[in-house]
N, CA, C and O atoms as a DFTB+ gen file, in Angstrom:
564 C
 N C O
     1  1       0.843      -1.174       0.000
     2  2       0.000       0.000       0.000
     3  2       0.891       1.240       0.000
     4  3       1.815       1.268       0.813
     5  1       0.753       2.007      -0.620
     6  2       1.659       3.066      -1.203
     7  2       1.463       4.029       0.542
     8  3       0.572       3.632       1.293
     9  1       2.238       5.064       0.924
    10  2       2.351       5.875       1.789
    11  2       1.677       6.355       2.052
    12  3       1.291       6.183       3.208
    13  1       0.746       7.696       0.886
    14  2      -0.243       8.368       1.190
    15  2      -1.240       7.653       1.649
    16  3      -2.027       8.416       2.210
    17  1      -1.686       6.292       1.699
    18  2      -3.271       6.024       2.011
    19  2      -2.616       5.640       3.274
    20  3      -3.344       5.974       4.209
    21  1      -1.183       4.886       3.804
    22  2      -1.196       4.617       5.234
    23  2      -1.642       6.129       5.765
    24  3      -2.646       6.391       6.427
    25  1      -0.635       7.041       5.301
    26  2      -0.570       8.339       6.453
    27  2      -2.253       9.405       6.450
    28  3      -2.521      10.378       7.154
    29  1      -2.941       8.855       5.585
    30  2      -4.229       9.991       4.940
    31  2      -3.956      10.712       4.332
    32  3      -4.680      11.701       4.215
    33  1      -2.690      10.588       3.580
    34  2      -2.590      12.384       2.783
    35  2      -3.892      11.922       1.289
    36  3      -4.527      10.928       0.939
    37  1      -3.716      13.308       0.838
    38  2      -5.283      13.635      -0.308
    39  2      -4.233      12.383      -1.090
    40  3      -3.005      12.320      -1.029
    41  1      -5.163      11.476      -1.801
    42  2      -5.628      11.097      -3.048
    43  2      -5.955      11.108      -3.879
    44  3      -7.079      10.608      -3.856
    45  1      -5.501      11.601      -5.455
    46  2      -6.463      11.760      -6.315
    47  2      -6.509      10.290      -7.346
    48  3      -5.470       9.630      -7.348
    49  1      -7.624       9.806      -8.162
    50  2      -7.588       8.993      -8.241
    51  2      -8.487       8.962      -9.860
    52  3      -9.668       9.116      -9.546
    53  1      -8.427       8.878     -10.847
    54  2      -9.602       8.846     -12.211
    55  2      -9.094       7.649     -13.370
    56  3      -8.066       6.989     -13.522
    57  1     -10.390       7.760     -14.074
    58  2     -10.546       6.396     -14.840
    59  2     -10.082       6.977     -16.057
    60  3     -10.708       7.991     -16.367
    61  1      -9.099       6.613     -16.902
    62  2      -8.641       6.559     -17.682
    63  2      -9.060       6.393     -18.786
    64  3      -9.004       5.197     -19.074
    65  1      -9.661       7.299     -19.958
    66  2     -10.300       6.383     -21.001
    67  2      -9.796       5.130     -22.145
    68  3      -8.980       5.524     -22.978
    69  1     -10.079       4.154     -22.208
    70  2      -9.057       3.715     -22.822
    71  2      -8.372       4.365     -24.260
    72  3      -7.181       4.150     -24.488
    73  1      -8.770       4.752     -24.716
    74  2      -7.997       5.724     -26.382
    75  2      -6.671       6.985     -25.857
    76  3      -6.046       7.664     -26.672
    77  1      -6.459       7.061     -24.172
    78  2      -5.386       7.268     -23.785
    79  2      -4.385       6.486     -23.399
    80  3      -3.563       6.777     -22.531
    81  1      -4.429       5.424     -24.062
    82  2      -3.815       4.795     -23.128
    83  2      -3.058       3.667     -24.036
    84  3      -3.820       3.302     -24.931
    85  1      -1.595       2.896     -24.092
    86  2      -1.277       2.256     -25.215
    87  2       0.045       1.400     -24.562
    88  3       1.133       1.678     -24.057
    89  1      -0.740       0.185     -24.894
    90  2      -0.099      -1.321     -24.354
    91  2       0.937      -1.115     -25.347
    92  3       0.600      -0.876     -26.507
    93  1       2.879      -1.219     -24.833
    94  2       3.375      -1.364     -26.019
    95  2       4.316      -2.552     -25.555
    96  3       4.847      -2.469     -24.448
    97  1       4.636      -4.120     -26.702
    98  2       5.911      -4.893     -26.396
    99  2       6.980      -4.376     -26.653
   100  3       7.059      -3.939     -27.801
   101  1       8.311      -4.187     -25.685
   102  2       9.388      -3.851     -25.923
   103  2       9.986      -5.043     -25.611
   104  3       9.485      -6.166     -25.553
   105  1      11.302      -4.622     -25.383
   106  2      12.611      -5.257     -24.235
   107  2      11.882      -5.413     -23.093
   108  3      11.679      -6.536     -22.630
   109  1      11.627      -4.806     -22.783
   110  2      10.630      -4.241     -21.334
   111  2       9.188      -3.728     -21.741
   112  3       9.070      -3.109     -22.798
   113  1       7.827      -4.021     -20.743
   114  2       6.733      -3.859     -21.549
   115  2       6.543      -2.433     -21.287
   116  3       6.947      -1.972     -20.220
   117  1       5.842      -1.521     -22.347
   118  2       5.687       0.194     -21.915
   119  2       3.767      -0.103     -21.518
   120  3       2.973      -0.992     -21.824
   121  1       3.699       0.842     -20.917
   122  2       2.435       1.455     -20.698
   123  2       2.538       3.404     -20.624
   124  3       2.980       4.166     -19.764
   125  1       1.922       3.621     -21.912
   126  2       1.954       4.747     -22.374
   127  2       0.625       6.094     -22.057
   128  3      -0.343       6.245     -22.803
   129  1       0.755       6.506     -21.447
   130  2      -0.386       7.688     -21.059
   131  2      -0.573       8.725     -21.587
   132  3       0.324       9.562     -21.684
   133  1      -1.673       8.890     -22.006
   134  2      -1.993      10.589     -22.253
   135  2      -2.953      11.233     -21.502
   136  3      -3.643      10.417     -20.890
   137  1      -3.373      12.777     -21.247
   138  2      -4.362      13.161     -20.620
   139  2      -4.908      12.838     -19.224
   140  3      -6.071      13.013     -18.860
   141  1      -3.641      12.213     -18.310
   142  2      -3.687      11.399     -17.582
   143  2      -2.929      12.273     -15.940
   144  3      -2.202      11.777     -15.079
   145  1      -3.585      13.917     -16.073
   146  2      -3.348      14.315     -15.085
   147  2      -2.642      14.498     -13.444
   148  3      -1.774      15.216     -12.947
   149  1      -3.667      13.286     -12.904
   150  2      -3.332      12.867     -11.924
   151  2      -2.038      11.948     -11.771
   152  3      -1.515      11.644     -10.698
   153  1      -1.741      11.675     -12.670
   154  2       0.003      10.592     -12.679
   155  2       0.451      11.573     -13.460
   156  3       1.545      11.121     -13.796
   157  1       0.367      12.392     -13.867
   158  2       1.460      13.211     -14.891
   159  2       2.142      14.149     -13.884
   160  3       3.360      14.166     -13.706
   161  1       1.493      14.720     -13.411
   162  2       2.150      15.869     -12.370
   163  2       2.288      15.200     -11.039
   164  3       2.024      15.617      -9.912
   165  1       2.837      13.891     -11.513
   166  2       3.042      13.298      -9.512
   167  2       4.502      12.052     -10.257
   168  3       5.385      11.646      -9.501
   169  1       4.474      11.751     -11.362
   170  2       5.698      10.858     -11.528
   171  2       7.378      11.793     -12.210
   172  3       7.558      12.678     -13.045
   173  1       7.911      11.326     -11.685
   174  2       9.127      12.306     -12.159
   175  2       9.676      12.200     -13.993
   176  3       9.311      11.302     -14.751
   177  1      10.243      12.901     -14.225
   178  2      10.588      13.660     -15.484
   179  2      11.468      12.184     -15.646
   180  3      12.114      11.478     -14.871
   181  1      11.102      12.134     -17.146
   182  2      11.437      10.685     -17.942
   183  2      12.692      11.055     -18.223
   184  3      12.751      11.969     -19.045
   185  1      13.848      10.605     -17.771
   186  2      15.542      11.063     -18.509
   187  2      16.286       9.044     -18.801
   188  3      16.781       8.263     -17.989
   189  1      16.163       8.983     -19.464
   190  2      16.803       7.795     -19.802
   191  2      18.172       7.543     -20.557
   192  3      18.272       6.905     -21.605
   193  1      19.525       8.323     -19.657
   194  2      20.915       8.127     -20.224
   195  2      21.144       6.894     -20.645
   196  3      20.771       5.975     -19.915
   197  1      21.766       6.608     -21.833
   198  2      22.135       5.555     -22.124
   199  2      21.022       4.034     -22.248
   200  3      21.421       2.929     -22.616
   201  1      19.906       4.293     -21.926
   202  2      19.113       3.502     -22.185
   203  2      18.265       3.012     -20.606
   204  3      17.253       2.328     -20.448
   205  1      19.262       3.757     -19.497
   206  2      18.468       3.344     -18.397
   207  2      17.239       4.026     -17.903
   208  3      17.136       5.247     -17.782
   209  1      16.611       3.432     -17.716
   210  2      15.003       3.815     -17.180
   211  2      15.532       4.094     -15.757
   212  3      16.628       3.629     -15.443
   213  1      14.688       4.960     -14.720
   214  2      14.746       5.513     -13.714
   215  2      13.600       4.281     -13.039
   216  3      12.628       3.938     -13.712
   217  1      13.784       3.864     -12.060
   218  2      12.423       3.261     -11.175
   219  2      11.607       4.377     -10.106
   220  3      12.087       5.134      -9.262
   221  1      10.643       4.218     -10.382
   222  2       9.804       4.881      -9.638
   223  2       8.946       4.469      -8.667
   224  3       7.808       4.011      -8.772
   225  1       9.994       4.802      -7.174
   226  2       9.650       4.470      -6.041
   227  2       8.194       4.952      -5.883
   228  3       7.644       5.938      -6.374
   229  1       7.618       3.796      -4.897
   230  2       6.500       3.927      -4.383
   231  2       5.029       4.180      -5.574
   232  3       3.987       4.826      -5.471
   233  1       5.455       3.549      -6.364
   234  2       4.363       3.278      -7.949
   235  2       4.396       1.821      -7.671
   236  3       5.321       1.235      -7.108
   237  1       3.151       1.219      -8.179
   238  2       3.002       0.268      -8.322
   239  2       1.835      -0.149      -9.942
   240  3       1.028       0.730     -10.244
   241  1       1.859      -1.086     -10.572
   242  2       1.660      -1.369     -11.794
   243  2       0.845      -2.716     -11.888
   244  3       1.390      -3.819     -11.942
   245  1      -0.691      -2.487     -11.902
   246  2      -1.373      -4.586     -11.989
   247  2      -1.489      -3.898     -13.336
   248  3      -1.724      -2.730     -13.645
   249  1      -1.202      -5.207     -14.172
   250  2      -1.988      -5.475     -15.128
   251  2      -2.428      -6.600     -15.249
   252  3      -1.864      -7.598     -14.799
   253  1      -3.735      -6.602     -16.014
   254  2      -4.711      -7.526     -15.725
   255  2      -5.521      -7.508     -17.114
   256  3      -5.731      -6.453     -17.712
   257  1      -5.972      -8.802     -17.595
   258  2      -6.670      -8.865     -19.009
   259  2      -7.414      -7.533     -19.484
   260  3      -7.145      -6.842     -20.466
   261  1      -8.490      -7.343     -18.465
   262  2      -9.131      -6.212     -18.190
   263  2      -8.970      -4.953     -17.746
   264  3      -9.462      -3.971     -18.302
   265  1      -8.225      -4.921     -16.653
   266  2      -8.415      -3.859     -16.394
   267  2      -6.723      -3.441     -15.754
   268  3      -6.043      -4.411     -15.419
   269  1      -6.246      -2.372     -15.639
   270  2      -4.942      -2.209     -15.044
   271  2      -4.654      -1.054     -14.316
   272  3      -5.127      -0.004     -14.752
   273  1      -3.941      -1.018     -13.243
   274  2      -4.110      -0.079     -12.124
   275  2      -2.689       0.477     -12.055
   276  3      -1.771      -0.341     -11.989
   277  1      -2.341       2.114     -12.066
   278  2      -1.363       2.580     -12.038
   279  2      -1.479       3.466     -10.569
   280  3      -2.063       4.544     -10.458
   281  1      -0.777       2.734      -9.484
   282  2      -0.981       3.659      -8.532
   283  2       0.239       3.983      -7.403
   284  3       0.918       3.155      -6.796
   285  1       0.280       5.119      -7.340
   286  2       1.180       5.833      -6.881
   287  2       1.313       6.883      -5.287
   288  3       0.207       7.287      -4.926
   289  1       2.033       7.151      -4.730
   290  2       1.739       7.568      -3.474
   291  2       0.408       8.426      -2.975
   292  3      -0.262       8.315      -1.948
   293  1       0.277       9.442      -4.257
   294  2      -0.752      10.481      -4.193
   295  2      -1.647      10.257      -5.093
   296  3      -2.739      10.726      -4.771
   297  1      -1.634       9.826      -5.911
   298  2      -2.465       9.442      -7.485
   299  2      -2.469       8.424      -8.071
   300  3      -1.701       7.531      -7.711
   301  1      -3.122       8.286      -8.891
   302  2      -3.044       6.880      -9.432
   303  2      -4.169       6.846     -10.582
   304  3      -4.701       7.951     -10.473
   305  1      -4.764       6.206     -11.554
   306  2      -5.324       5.938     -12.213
   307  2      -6.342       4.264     -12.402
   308  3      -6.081       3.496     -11.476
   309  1      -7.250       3.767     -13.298
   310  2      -7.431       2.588     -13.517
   311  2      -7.680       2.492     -14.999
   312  3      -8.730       3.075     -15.270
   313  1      -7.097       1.971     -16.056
   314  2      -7.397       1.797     -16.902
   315  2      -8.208       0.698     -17.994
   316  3      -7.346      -0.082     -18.401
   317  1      -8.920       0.524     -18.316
   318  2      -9.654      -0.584     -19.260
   319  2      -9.029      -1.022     -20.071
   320  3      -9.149      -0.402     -21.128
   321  1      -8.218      -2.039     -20.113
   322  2      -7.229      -2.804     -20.706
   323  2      -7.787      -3.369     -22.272
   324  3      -6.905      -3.346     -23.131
   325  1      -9.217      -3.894     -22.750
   326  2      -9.385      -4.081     -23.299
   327  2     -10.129      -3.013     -24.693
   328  3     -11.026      -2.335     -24.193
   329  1     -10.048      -2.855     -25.527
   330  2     -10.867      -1.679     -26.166
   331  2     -11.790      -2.735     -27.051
   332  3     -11.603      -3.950     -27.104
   333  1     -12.646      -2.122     -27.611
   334  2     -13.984      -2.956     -27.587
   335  2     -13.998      -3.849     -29.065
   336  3     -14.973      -4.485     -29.468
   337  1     -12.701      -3.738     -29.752
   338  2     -12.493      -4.571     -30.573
   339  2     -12.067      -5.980     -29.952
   340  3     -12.268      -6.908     -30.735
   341  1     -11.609      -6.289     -28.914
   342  2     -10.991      -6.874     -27.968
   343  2      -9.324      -8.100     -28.535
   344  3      -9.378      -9.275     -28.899
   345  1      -8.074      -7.205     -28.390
   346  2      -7.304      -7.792     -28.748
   347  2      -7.050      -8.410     -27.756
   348  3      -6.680      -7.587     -26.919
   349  1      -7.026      -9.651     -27.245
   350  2      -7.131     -10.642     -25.724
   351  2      -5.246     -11.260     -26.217
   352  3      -4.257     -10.940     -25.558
   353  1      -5.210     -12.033     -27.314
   354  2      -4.017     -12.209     -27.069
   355  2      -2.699     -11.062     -27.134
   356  3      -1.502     -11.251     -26.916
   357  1      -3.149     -10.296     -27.373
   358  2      -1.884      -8.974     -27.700
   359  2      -2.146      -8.621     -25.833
   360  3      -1.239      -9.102     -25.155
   361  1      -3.047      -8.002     -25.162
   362  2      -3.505      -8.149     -23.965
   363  2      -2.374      -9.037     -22.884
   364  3      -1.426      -8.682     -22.183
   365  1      -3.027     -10.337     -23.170
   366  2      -2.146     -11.605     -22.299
   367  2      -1.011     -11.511     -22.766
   368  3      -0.216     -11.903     -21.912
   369  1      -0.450     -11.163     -23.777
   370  2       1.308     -11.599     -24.228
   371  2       1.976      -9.927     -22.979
   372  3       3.062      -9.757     -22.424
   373  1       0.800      -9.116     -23.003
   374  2       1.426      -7.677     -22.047
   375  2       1.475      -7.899     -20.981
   376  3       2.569      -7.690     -20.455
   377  1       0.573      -8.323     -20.276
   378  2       0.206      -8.966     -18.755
   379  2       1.416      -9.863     -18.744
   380  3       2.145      -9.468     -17.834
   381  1       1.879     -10.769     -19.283
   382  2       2.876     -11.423     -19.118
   383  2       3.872     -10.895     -18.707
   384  3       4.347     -10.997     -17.575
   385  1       4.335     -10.183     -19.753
   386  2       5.571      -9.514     -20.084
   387  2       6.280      -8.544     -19.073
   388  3       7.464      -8.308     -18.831
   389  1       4.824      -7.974     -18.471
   390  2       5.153      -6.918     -16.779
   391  2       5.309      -7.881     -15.962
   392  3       6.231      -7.831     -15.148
   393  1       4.011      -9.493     -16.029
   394  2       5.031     -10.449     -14.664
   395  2       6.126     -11.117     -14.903
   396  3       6.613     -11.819     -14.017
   397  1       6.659     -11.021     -16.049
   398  2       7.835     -11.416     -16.495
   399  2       9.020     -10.725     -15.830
   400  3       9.982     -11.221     -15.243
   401  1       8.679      -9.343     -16.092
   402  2       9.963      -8.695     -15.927
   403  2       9.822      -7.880     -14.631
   404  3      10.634      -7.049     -14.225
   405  1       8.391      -8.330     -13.899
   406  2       8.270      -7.735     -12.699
   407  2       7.594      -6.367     -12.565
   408  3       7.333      -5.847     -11.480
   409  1       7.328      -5.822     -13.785
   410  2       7.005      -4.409     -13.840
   411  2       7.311      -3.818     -15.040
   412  3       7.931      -4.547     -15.814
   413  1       6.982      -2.381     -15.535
   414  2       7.220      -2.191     -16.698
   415  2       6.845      -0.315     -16.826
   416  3       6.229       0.334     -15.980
   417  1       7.425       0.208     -18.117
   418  2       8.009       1.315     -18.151
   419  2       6.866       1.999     -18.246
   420  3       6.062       1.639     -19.106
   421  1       6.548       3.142     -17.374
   422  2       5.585       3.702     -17.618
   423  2       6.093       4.958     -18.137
   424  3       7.167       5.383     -17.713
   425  1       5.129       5.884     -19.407
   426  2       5.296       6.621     -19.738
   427  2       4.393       7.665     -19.891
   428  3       3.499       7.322     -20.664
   429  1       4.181       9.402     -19.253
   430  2       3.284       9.836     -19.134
   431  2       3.206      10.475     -20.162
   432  3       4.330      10.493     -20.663
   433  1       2.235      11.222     -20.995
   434  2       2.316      12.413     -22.456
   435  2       1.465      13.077     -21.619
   436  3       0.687      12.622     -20.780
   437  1       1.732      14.375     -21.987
   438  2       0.169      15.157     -22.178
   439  2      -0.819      14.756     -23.160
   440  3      -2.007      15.027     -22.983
   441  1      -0.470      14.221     -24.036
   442  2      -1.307      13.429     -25.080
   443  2      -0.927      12.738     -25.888
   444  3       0.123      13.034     -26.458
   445  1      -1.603      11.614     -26.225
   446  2      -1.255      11.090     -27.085
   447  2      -0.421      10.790     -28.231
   448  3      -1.219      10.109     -28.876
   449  1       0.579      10.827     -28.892
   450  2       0.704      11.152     -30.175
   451  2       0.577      10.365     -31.315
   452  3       0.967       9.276     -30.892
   453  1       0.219      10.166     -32.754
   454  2      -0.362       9.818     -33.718
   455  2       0.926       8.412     -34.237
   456  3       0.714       7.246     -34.571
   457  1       1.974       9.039     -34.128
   458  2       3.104       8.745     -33.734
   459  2       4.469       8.297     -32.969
   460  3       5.390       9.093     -32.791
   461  1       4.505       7.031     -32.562
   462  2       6.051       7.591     -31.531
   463  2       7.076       7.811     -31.556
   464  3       7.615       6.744     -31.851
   465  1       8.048       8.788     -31.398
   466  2       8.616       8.958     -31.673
   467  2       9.760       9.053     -30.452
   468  3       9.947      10.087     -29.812
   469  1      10.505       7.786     -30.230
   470  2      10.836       7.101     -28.853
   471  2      12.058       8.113     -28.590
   472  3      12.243       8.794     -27.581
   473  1      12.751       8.049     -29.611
   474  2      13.928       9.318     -29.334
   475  2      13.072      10.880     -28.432
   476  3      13.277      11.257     -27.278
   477  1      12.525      11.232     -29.035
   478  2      11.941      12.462     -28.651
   479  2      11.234      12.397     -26.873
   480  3      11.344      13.291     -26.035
   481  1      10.518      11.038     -26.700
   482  2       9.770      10.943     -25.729
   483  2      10.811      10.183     -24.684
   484  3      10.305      10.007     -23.576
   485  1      12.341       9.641     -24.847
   486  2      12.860       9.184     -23.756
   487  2      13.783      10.450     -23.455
   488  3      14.004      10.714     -22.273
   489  1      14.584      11.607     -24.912
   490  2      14.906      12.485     -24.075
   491  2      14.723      13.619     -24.320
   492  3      15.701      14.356     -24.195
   493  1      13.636      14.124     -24.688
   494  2      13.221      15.577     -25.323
   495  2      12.651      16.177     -23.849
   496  3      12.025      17.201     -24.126
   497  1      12.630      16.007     -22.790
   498  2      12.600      16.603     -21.563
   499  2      10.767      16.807     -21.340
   500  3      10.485      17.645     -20.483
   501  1       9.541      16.103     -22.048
   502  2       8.114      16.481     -22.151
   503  2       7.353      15.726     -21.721
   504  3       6.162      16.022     -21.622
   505  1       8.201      13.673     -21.077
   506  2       7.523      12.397     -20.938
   507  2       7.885      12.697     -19.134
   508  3       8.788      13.405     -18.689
   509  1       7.149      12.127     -18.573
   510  2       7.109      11.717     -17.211
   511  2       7.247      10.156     -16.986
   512  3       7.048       9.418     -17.951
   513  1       7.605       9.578     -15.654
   514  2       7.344       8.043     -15.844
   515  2       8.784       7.188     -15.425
   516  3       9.789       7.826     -15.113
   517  1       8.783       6.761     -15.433
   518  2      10.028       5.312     -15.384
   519  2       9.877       4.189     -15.155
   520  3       8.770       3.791     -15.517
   521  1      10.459       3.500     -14.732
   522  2       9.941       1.733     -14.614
   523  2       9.094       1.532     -13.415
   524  3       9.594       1.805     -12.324
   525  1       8.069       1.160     -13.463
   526  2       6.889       0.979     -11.787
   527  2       7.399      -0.345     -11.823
   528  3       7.904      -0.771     -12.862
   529  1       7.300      -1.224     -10.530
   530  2       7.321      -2.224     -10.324
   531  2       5.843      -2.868     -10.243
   532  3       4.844      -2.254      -9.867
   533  1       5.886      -4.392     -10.718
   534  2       4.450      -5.275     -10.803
   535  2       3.958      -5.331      -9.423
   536  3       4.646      -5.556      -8.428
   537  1       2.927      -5.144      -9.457
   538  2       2.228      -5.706      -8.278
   539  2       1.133      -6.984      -8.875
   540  3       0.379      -7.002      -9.848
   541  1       1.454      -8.060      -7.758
   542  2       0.722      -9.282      -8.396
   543  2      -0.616      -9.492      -7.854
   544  3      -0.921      -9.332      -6.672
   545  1      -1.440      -9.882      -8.849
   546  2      -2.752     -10.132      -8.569
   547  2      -2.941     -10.402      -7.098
   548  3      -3.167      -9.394      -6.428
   549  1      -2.895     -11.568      -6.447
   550  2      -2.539     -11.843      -5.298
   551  2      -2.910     -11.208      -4.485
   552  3      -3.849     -11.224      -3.689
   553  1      -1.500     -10.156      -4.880
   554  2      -0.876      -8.732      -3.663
   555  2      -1.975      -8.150      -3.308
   556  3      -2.306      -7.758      -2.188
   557  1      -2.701      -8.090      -4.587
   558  2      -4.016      -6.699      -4.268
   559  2      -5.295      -7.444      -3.804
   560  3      -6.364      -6.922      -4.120
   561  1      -5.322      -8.781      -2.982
   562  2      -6.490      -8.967      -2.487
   563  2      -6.557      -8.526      -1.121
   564  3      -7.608      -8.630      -0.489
């Protein structure tokens, strides 16, 4: 359980629509955000020298067929994993891939883009985010 809910500090907390939101396979699995407020102005500035991702203490990351929870000391989000075309195995190969590797790179935008353009968004100084660690199904009963 992240800090703020032991100690009571404010919470903010909103549902994510899914068309912000973008399952990607890497090396490491991404989970990509846009419009996503409440984690944008609470996870630290994305700088990835040389290829290393920053971990971001006190974040935690379920993903789940359905649904996936990004939550963090003060904020956090829930997102709808599936969009209503329903890609289930692209889905399960992602869910894997975060309990695979334990967790996975989160990345905040102000929005979306049409495009990625990974150079720009690991060091153009505009992405928020770094590696959250998995939290396992389990954990969160």
């Amino acid at each position: 359980m992240p800090m703020g809910r032991l100690y009571g500090g404010a919470v903010t907390a909103m549902l994510l629509p899914r068309e912000n939101a973008r399952f990607v396979l890497g090396p490491l699995p991404l989970l990509v955000v846009g419009e996503a407020p409440t984690v944008h102005g609470e996870l630290p500035a994305l700088v990835a020298p040389e290829g290393r991702v920053p971990v971001c203490d006190g974040w935690q990351l379920m993903a789940g067929l359905t649904v996936c929870v990004l939550d963090g000391p003060s904020g956090g989000c829930l997102i709808p994993t599936l969009a209503e075309t329903g890609d289930v195995e692209g889905m399960v190969a992602w869910c894997d891939a975060v309990a695979q590797s334990g967790g996975g790179v989160v990345v905040s935008l102000l929005e979306i883009p049409e495009d990625f353009d990974w150079d720009e968004i690991f060091g153009g100084g505009r992405a928020r985010g770094g590696f959250v660690r998995g939290m396992e199904l389990e954990e969160a009963e």
